[in-house]
C-alpha positions in Angstrom: 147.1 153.6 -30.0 150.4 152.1 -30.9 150.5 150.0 -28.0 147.3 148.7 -28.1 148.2 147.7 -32.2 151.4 146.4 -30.9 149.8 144.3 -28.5 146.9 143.1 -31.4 149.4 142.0 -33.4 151.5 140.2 -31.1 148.9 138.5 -29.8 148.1 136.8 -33.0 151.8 136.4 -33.8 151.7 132.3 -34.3 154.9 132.3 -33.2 154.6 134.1 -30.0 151.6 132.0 -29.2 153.9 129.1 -30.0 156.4 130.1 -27.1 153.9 131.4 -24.6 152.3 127.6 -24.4 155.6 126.0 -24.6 156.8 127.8 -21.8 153.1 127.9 -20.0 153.8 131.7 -19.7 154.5 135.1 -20.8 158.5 135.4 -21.8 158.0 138.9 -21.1 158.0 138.4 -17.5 161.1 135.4 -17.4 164.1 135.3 -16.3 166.6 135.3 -19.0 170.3 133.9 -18.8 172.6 135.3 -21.3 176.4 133.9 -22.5 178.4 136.4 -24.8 181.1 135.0 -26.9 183.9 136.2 -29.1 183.3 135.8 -32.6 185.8 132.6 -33.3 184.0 130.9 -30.7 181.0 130.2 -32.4 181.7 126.9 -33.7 182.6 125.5 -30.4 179.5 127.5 -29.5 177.1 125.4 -32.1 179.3 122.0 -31.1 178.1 122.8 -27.3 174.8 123.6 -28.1 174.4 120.5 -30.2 175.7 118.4 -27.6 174.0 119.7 -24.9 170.3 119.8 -26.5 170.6 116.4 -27.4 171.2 114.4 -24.4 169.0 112.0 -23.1 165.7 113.2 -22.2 165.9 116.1 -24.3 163.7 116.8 -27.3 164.8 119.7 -29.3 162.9 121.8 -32.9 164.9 124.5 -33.9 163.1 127.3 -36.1 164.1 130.4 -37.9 162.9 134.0 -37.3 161.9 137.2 -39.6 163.7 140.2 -38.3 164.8 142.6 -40.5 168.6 143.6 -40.9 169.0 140.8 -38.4 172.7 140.1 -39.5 173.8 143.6 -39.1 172.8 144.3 -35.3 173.3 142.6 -31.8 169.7 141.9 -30.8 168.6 139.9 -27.6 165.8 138.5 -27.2 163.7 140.6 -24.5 164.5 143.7 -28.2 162.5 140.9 -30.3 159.7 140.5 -27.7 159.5 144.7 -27.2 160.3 145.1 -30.9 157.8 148.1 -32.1 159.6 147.3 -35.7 158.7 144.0 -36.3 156.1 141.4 -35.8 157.3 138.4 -33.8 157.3 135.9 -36.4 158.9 132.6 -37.8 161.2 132.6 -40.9 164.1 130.5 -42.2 167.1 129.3 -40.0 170.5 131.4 -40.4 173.1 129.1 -40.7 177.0 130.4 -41.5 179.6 128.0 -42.6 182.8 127.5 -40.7 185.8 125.6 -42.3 187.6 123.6 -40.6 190.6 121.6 -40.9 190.9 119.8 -44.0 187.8 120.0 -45.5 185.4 119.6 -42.9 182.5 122.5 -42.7 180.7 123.1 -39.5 176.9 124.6 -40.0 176.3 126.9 -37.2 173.2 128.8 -36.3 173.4 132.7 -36.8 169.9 133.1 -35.4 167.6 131.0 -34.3 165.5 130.0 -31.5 165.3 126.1 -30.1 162.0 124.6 -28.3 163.5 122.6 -25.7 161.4 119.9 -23.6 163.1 118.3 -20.8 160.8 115.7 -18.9 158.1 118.2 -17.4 160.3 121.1 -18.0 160.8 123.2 -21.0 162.8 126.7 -22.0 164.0 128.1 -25.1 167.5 128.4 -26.3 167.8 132.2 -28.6 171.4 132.3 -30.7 172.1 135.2 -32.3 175.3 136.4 -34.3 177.5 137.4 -34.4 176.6 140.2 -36.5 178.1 140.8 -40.0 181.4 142.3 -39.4 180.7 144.9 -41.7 178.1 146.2 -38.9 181.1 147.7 -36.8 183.5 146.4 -34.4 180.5 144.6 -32.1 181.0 141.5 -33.0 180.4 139.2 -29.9 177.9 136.4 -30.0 174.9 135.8 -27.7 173.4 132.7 -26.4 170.2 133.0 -24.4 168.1 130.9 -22.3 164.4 131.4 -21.6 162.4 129.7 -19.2 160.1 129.7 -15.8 163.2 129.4 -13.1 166.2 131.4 -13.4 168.2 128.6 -11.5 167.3 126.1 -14.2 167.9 128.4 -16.8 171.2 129.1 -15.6 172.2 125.2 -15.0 171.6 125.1 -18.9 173.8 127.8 -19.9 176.9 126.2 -17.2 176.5 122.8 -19.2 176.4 124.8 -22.9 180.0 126.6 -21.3 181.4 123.5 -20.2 180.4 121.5 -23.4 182.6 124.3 -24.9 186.0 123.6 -23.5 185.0 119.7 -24.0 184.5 119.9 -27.7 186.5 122.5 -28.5 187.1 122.4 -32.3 190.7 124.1 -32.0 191.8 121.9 -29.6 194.9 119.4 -31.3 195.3 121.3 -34.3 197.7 123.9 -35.6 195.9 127.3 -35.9 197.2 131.0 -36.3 195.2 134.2 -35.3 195.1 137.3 -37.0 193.1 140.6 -36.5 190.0 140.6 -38.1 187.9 143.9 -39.6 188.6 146.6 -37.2 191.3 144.8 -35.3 189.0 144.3 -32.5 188.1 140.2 -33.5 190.2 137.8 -34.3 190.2 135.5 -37.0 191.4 131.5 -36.6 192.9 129.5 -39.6 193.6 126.1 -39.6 196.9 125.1 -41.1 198.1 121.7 -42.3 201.6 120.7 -41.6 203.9 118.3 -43.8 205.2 115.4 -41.7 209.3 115.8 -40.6 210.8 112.7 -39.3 214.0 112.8 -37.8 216.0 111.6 -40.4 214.6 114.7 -42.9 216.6 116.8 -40.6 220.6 116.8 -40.8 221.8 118.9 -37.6 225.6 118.9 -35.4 225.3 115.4 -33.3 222.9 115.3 -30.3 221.5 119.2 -31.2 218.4 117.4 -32.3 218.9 115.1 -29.0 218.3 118.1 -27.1 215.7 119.6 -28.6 213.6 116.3 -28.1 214.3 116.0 -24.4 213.2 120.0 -23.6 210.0 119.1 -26.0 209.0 115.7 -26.8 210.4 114.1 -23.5 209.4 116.7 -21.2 206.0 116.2 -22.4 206.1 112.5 -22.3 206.8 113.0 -18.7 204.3 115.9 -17.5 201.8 113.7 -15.2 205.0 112.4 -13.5 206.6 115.7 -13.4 202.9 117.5 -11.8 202.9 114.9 -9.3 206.2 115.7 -8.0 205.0 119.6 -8.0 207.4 120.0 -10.7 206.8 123.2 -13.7 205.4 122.2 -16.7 205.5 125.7 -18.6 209.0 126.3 -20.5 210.3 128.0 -23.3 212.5 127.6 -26.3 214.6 130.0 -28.7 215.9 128.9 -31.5 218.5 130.9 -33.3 220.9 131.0 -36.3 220.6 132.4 -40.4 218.0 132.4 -42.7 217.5 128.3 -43.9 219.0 126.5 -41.5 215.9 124.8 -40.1 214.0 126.5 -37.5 210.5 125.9 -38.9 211.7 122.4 -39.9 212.4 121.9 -36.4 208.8 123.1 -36.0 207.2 120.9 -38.1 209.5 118.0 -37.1 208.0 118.6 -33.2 204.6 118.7 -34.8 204.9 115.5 -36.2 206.7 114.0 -33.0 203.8 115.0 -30.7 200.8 114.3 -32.1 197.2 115.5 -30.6 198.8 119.2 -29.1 197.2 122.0 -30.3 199.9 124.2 -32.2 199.4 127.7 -32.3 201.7 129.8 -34.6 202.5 133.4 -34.6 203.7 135.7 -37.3 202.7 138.7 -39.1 200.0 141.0 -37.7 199.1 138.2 -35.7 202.1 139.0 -33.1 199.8 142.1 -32.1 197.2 139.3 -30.3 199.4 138.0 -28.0 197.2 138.4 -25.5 194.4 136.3 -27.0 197.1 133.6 -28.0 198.4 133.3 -24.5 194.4 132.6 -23.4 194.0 130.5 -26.0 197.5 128.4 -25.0 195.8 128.0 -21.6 192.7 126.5 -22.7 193.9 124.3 -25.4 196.7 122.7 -23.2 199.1 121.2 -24.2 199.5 123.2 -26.4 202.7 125.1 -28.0 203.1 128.8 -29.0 205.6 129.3 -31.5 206.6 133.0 -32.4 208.3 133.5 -35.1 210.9 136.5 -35.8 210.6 137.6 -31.9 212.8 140.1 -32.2 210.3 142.4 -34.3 208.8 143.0 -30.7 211.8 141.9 -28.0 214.3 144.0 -29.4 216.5 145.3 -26.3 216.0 148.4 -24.6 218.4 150.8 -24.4 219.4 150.3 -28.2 219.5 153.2 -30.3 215.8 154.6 -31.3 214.6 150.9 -29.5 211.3 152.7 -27.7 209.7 150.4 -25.2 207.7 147.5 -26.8 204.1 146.9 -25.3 203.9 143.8 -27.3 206.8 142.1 -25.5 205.9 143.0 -22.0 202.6 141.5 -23.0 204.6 138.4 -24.3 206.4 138.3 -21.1 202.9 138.6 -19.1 201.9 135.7 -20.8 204.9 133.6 -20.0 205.0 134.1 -16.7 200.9 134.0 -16.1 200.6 130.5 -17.0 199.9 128.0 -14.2 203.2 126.0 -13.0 201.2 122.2 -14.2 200.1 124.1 -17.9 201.9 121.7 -20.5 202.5 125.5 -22.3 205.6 125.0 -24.4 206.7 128.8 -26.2 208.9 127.9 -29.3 210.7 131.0 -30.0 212.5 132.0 -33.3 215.0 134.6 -34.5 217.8 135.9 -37.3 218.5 138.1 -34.8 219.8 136.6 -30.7 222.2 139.6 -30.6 219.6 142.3 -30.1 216.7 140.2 -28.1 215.2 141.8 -24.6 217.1 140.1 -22.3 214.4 140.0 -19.8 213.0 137.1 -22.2 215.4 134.8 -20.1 215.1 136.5 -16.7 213.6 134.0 -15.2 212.6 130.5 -15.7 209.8 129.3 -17.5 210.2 132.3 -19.9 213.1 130.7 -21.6 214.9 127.6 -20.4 216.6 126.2 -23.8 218.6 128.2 -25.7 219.6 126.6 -29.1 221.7 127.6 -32.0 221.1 126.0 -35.4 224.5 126.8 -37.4 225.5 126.1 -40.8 226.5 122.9 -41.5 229.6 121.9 -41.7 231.3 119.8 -44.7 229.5 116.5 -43.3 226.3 118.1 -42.6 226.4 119.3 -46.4 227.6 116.0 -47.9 224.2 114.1 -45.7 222.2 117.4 -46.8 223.1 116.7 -50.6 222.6 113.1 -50.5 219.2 113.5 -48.1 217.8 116.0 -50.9 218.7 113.8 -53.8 216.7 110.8 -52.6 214.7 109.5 -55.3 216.2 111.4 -57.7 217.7 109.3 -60.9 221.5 110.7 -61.2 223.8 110.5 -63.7 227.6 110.0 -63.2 227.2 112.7 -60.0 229.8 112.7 -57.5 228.0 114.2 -55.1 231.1 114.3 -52.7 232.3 116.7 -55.5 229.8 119.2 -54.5 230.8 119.8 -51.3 233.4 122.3 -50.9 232.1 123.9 -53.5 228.9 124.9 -51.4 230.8 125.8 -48.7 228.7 128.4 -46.4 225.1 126.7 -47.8 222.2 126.4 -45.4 220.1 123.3 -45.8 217.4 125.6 -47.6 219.8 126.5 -50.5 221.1 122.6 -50.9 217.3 121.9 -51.2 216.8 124.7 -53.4 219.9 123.6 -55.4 218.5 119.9 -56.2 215.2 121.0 -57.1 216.7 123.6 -59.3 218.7 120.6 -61.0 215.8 118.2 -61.4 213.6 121.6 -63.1 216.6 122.2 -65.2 217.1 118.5 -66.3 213.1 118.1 -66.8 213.1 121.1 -69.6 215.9 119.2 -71.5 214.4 115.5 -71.7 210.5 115.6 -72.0 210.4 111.3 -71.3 212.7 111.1 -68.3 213.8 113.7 -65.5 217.9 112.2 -64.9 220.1 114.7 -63.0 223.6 115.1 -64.2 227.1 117.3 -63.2 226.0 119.9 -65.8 222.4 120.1 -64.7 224.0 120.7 -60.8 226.4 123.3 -62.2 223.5 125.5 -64.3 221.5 125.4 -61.3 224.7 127.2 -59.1 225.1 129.4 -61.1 221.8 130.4 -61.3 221.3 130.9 -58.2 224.4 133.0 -57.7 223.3 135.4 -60.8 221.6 137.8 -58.8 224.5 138.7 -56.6 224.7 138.1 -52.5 221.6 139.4 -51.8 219.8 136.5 -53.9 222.3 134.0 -52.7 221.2 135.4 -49.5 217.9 135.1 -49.7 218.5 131.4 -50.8 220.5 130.5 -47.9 224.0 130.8 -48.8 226.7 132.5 -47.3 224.6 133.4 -44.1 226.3 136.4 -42.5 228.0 136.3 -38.7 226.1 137.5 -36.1 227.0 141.5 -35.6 228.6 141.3 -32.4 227.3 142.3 -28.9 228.5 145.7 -27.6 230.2 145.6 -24.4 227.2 147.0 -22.3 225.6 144.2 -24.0 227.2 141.3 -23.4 226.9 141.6 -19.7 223.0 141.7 -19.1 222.6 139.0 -21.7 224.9 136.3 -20.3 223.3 137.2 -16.8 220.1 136.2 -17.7 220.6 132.9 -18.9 221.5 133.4 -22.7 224.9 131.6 -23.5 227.5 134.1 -25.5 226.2 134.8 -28.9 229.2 133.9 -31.2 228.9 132.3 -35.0 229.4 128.4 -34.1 232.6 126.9 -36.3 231.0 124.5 -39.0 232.9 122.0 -38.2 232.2 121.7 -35.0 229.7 119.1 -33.9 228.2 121.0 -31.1 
């Protein structure tokens, strides 16, 4: 007797009527072709879709449908068609907002079902989800299509794909992934990066030279370098204390090459290095920068170092990459002296190793006067200031000036005029809570603790140069 209601009720469903004469058939008895997705997929997802649907010779409705706790399960749609639970009916369209870069917002369908007529052909197009996260860790999307050849079906679901990796909405931007709810999903935020020029960035003479040529260069040259069967994929660590511009360097290759996707990598997100690596193949070029490697490549063999999955997985990504993959890994560290030094085994893992020192009393005097641009001064000898930040990153100079200006905008409401007293308060502000706050400023950055012997050797062997603290006034 439940059937037979079941089967009463559907057959008055408006809506099922709807798609049994658009398709000239029963659904129940198509073939169905289905596409799952990850979760941060589905705005490339509803970018494909649009694209594809609206091609020429295509007309397209989309309508909603009544389902109840819809946003909390997976559901296909041969379970709405067989649903004992609920009539097969129209309702509103789901839509779920995705934020973009800046302030763009992308509308994409959580559920919904598009009528599709191509010439004399038609099928249906089902989205659904993903489910609300707080339903458990399912969280994958669907995308079905519905119609009276499976072939033709399929051919659909191919161009949705491909529209995918065409329009992709990551694709050029800077983005960082992190875990989602259950650690099983990940989550994709856009970032916005300030623009570095090369003169914002005081280094030893040609350090910066270098950096440009394994970088910005190299990429310049990729189609030249594929044609001559020549490795595109190459790494880059960058070493040396706290504020001495490693993510300025960072930034400063962001703004030099403009249009590759930039994927960073800190926090929880080092545990998805998997999911970066694919995500570095598919958005090429593209650059991986992970920051503070050595919380997963610290060296085996080191006291209470256990073996670290998330660096063999880093190293699986390195080496997985395809030779012409414009994949550039940007890799950062306080810490060179206790890195893995399989990192640098072979190449393509890491080919440029580069130490950022201190700067030396030249470096501080263009650091001082770079950082004071713009800002009015009164009877400052800046040359003054010098020696007397001797061991200062380019973090604490900054820190210093902007200390200054605060310090001489509290005394004069009209005007904000910098003078010697305003430079000395802010020094010795920043020296009142002992070395560890001077440390955390940037000042006085500590030598790197030597290399044991057993060390040393492996290390060099693989490529690394030795680790010793660079003299300041040295231009190298």
């Amino acid at each position: 007797m439940d059937a037979m209601v079941l089967e009463s009720a559907r057959d008055v469903t408006p809506l099922l009527d709807r798609v049994r004469t658009h398709l000239a058939g029963d659904p129940e008895h198509m073939p169905i072709v289905a596409e799952e997705f990850e979760s941060y997929e589905h705005p490339n997802v509803q970018v494909a879709i649009d694209h594809a649907l609206s091609t020429a010779g295509r007309t397209t409705q989309l309508v909603g449908l009544a389902v109840q706790n819809k946003r909390f399960m997976t559901l296909t749609f041969s379970d709405l068609l067989a649903s004992t639970f609920n009539r097969f009916a129209e309702g509103p369209v789901d839509y779920v907002n995705f934020h973009l870069e800046g302030d763009r917002v992308l509308a994409c369908v959580q559920f919904g079902l598009y009528f599709v007529t191509e010439r004399t052909r038609t099928f249906c197009v089902f989205v659904a989800g993903p489910p609300n996260p707080n339903a458990g860790p399912q969280t994958r999307m669907r995308v079905e299509v519905i119609g009276r050849e499976r072939d033709a079906s399929a051919a659909v679901a191919r161009e949705i794909v491909a529209a995918m990796r065409e329009g992709n909405v990551y694709r050029g931007k800077v983005i960082s992934l992190s875990p989602g709810q259950y650690g099983v999903q990940a989550l994709v935020r856009f970032h916005q990066l300030p623009r570095v020029a090369a003169d914002a960035i005081v280094f030893p003479a040609g350090l910066l030279e270098r950096i440009d040529r394994h970088t910005v260069e190299f990429s310049k040259q990729a189609p030249r370098l594929r044609a001559a069967g020549r490795a595109l994929r190459r790494g880059m660590l960058l070493y040396g204390p706290p504020g001495v511009g490693k993510t300025l360097t960072i930034m400063y290759l962001n703004t030099r090459m403009p249009g590759r996707t930039l994927i960073l990598t800190t926090g929880f997100g080092l545990g998805m290095i998997g999911t970066i690596g694919r995500f570095a193949k598919e958005l090429a070029p593209s650059t991986v920068v992970v920051e503070d490697v050595d919380l997963i490549a610290q060296e085996r063999g080191f006291p209470g170092v256990q073996t670290q999955p998330l660096l063999f997985e880093l190293l699986n990504q390195m080496d997985g990459l395809d030779d012409d993959a414009d994949v550039l890994f940007v890799l950062t560290t306080n810490r060179p002296d206790i890195l893995e030094p399989a990192l640098a085994a072979r190449p393509g893992r890491v080919d440029l190793v580069v130490e950022l020192p201190l700067p030396d009393a030249e470096g501080r005097r263009r650091l001082l006067e770079l950082y004071a641009r713009g800002l009015p001064l009164d009877g400052v000898d800046l040359g003054a200031y010098v020696e007397r930040i001797d061991s200062a990153s380019p973090a604490y100079i900054k820190e210093l000036l902007r200390r200054a200006a605060l310090l001489a905008a509290l005394e004069n409401n009209d005007t904000i005029t910098v003078g010697s007293a305003h430079l000395d308060q802010a020094i010795e502000e920043l020296a009142s809570g002992g070395e560890l706050a001077k440390r955390i400023v940037g000042f006085g950055g500590a030598p790197f603790a030597p290399l044991a012997p057993a060390s040393i050797g492996p290390m060099r062997g693989a490529g690394f140069p030795p680790v010793t603290k660079q003299s300041r006034s040295s231009p190298g």
